[in-house]
N, C-alpha and C positions, 0 to 999 in steps of 0.2 A: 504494500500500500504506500509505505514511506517513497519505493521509487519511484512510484507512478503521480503520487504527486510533486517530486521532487522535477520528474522528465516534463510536466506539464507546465510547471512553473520554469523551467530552465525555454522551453518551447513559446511559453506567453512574453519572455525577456526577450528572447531573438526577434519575436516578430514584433515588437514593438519598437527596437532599436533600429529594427530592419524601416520599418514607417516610419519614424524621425529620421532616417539618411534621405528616406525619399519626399520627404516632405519638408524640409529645414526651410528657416527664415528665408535666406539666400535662391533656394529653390521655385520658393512662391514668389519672390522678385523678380526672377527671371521668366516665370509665367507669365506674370504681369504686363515685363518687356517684351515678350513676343507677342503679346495680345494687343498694345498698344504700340509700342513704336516698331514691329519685326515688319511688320506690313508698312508703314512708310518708309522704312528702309529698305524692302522692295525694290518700291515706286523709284526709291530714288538710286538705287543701283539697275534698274532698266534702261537706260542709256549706256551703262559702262558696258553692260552684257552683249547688248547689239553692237558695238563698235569692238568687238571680238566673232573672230572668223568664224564662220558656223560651224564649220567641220572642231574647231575648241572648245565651244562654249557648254558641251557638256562636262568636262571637264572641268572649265574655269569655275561652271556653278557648282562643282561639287567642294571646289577647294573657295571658293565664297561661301560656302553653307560652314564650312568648319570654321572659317573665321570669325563669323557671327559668333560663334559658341563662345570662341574667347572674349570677344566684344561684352555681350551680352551678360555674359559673369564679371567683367569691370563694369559695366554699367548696374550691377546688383548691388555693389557696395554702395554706389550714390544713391538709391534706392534705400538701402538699409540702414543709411545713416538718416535719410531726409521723413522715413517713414515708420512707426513701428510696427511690428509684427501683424498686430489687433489692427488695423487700419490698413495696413494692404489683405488682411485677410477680408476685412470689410468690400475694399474694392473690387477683388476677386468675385468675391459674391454679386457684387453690384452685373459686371460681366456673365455671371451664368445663369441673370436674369432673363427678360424676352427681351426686353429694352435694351439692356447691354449687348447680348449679342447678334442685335440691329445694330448697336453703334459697331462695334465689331469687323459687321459684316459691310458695311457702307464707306466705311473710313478711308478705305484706298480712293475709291470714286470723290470723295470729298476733298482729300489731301489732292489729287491730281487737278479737279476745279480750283482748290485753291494755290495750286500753283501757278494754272495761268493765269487766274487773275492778279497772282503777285506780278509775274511777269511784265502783264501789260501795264500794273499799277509801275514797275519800275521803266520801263518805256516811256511812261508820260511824263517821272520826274528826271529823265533826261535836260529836256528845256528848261527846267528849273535848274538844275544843276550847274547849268549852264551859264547861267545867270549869273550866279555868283563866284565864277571858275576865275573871273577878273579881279 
C-alpha cells in the first residue's frame, strides 16, 4: 500500500513539474507575442521573402521561422518585466474569447490598411517637410 501511494504521489510531482515547464510565466509571454505581434511581423517580413528567389524561399522561411523563436523569447522578458503573470494571464483569456479571437483573426488585414494609410499619410508630409528643410 505504502508503494503505491508513494509511486502515485512520486507520478502526481512529475506531472505537475512537467505543466509548470510547459506552462511558465515566460511561456504565456510568448503566446501572447505570437498572438499579437507574430502576425505583424509576418506582414512585415512579406517583402523581404518575395525579394528572395523562389527556388530559396522555402528555405529562407524555415530558417526565419527559427529566428522568431529567438526573437520572441527576448521579446518575453520585456513582456515579463512590463506585465505580471495575473495580467497576461488575464489577456490571454481576453484572446480565447469570441471577440479576441476576431481581433486575432483581422489584425493582419488591419495592420496592412494601416500601413498604407501611414504610407500615404507620410507622402503628404513630404511638402511639409519641405518647408522647413530651409
Amino acid at each position: 500500500m505504502k508503494k503505491i501511494i508513494f509511486t502515485l504521489a512520486f507520478c502526481a510531482i512529475g506531472l505537475s513539474s512537467f505543466a509548470q515547464k510547459a506552462d511558465t510565466f515566460e511561456d504565456k509571454a510568448v503566446t501572447l507575442i505570437k498572438l499579437t505581434a507574430g502576425q505583424q511581423f509576418d506582414i512585415m517580413t512579406e517583402p523581404i521573402v518575395e525579394m528572395i528567389p523562389e527556388k530559396n524561399r522555402a528555405a529562407f522561411k524555415k530558417e526565419l521561422a527559427a529566428s522568431t523563436t529567438e526573437l520572441y523569447n527576448k521579446m518575453a522578458d520585456i513582456y515579463t518585466e512590463s506585465f505580471t503573470e495575473a495580467e497576461i494571464d488575464k489577456i490571454l483569456a481576453f484572446y480565447a474569447t469570441p471577440v479576441g479571437k476576431k481581433m486575432v483573426a483581422i489584425t493582419p488585414e488591419l495592420t496592412k490598411k494601416g500601413m498604407e494609410i501611414g504610407q500615404a499619410w507620410g507622402m503628404e508630409l513630404q511638402p511639409l517637410m519641405a518647408k522647413y528643410m530651409n
